[in-house]
Each structure stands twice: as structure tokens, then as C-alpha cells.
N, C-alpha and C positions, 0 to 999 in steps of 0.2 A: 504494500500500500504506500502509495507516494503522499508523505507529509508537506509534503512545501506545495505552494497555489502556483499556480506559474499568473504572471499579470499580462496586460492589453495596455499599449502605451496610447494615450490619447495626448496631443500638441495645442498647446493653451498660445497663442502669440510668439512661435517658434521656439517653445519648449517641452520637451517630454514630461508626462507628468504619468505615470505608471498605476494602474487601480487593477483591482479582483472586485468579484463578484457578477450579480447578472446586469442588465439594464434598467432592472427594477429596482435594486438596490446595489448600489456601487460605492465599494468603500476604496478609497485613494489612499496612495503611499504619502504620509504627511511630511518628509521629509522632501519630495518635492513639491508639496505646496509651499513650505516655509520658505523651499530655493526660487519659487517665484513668488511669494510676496515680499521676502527680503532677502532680495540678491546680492545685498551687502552680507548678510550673514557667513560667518565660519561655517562648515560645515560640520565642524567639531562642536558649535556650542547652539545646536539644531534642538538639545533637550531644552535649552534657556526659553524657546519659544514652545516648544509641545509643550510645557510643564503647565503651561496657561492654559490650554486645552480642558474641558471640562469633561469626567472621569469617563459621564455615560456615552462620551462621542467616540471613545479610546475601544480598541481592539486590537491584541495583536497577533497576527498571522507571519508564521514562517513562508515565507517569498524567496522564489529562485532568480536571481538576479545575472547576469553576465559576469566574468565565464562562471557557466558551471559546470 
């Protein structure tokens, strides 16, 4: 049984932004939301803005990302 989701990249204003799930309900990689709402951001201090995030929006899924 494969644990990890594999994502669907969708491009917001010429950038990938990586999500799982169906059309009906689509949950995004938050780390590239945070790299397009602040593209000044480190990508090291990416918790500093999830951490604002409120608890019931938060889920985490093991995702296969490049290379795997």
C-alpha cells in the first residue's frame, strides 16, 4: 500500500502551487502558498507563517515530491 499522495500542480500567476485531493475538496501544499504570498520569505522560517494558521484548516499528509 503506497503511503504518500502523489499531488497535481496547479500555476497561480507563473507559479506552481502543488495540492491533493479531489475537485471537490482540494487541500494545497501550504508551503507554496506562503512562497506566493511572501516571496520575500526564507524558506527555512515557512513555520513562522503556518504557525498563524488556525488548527482546524491544518492537515498533514505524507506527499511525494521530486526526485523520488
Amino acid at each position: 500500500m503506497n503511503l504518500y499522495l502523489t499531488y497535481t500542480v496547479f500555476v497561480f500567476e507563473s507559479q506552481q502551487v502543488r495540492f491533493v485531493g479531489t475537485p471537490e475538496k482540494i487541500e494545497w501544499v501550504a508551503a507554496d502558498i506562503v512562497a506566493i504570498l511572501y516571496p520575500q520569505a526564507d524558506p527555512h522560517n515557512y513555520s513562522n507563517y503556518l504557525g498563524k494558521v488556525p488548527a482546524i484548516w491544518k492537515d498533514h499528509k505524507p506527499i511525494m515530491t521530486p526526485p523520488w
